[in-house]
C-alpha positions as CSV (number, residue, x, y, z in Angstrom):
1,X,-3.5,1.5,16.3
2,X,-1.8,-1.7,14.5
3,X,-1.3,-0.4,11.4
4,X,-0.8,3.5,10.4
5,X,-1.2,4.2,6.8
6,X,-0.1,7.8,5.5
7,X,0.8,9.3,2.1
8,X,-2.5,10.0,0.4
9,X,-3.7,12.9,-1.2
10,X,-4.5,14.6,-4.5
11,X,-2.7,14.6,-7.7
12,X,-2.7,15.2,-11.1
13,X,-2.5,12.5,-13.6
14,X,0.8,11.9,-14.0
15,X,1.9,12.3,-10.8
16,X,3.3,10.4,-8.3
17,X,2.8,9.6,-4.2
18,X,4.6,7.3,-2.1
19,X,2.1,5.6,0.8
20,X,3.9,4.6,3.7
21,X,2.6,2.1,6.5
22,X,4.1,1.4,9.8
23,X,3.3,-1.3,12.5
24,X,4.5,0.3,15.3
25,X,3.0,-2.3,18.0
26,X,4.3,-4.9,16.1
27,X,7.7,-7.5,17.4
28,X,10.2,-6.8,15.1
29,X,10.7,-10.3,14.7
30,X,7.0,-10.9,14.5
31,X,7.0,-8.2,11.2
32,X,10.2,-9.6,9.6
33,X,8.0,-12.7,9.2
34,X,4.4,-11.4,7.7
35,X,3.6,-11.0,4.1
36,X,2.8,-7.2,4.0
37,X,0.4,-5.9,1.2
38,X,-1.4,-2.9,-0.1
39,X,-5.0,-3.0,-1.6
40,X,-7.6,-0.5,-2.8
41,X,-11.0,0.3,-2.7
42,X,-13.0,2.9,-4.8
43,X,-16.6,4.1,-4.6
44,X,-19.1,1.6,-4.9
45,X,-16.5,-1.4,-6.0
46,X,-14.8,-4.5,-3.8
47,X,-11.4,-4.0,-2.5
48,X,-9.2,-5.1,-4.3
49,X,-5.5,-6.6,-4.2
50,X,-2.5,-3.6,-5.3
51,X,0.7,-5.3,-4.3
52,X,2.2,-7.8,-1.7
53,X,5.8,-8.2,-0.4
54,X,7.0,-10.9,1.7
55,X,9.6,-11.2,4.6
56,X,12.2,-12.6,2.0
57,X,11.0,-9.2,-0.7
58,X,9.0,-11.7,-3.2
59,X,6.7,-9.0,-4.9
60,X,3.5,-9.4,-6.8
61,X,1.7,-6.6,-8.0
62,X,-1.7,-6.5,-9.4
63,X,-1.8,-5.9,-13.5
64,X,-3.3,-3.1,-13.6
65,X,-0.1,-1.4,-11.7
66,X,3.0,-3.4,-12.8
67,X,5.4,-1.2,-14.3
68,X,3.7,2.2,-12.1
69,X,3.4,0.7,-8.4
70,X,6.8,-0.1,-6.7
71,X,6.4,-1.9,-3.0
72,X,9.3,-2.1,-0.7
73,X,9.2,-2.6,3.5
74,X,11.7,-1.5,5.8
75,X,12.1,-4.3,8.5
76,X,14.0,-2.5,10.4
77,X,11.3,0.2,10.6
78,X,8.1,-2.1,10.4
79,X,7.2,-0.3,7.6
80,X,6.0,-0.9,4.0
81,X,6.0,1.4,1.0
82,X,4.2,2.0,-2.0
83,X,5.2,4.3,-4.3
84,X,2.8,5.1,-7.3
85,X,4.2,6.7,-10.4
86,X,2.5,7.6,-13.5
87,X,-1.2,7.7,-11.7
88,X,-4.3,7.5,-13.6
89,X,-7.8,8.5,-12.8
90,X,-8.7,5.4,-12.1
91,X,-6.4,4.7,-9.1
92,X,-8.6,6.7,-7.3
93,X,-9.3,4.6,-4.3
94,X,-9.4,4.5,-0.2
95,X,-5.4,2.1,-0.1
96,X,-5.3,-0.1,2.7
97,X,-2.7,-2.0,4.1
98,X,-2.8,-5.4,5.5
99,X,-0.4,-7.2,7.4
100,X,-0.1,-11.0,7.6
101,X,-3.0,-11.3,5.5
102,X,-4.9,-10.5,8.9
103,X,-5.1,-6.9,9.6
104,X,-6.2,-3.9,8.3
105,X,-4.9,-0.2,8.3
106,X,-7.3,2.7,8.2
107,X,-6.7,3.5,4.7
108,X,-5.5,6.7,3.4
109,X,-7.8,8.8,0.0
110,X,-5.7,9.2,-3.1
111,X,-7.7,10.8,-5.1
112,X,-6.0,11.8,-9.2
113,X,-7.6,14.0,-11.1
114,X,-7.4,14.1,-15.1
């Protein structure tokens, strides 16, 4: 597997999870390069873009999340990170990561109920 997400689950509003994704088959040097990113898909919508982080940590994060979502990557690790505070119904979703813009993760269900 290229990417391995992990992290989701179920949790009340108001809660928090932290999504992790590793590329173990990745170069490290190869990684330390690639613009690494989270999105999200929910039931019957498009995916859509969560947050990105690039080799040099320039973030961008999607509105609806600013202030809640935090991204990070561990380069050392091959890793990114998201970590969701103050989650809301509606960031109920299948989160995928993406690396380089290129490949997908499996996605991991975080599911928040009201």
């Amino acid at each position: 597997v290229q990417l391995q997400a992990s992290g989701g689950g179920l949790v009340q509003a108001g809660g928090s999870l932290r999504l992790s994704c590793a590329a173990p088959r990745t170069i490290t040097s190869v990684f330390n390069s690639q613009i690494m990113g989270w999105y999200r898909q929910a039931p019957g919508k498009q995916r859509e873009f969560v947050a990105s982080i690039t080799y040099d940590n320039r973030i961008n994060y999607a509105d609806s999340v600013i202030g809640r979502f935090t991204i990070s990557r561990s380069n050392a690790n091959k890793k990114v990170y998201l970590q969701m505070n103050s989650l809301k119904p509606e960031d109920t979703a299948t989160y995928y990561c993406n690396q380089g813009g290129q490949i997908w993760g499996q996605g991991t269900q975080v599911t928040v109920s009201s």
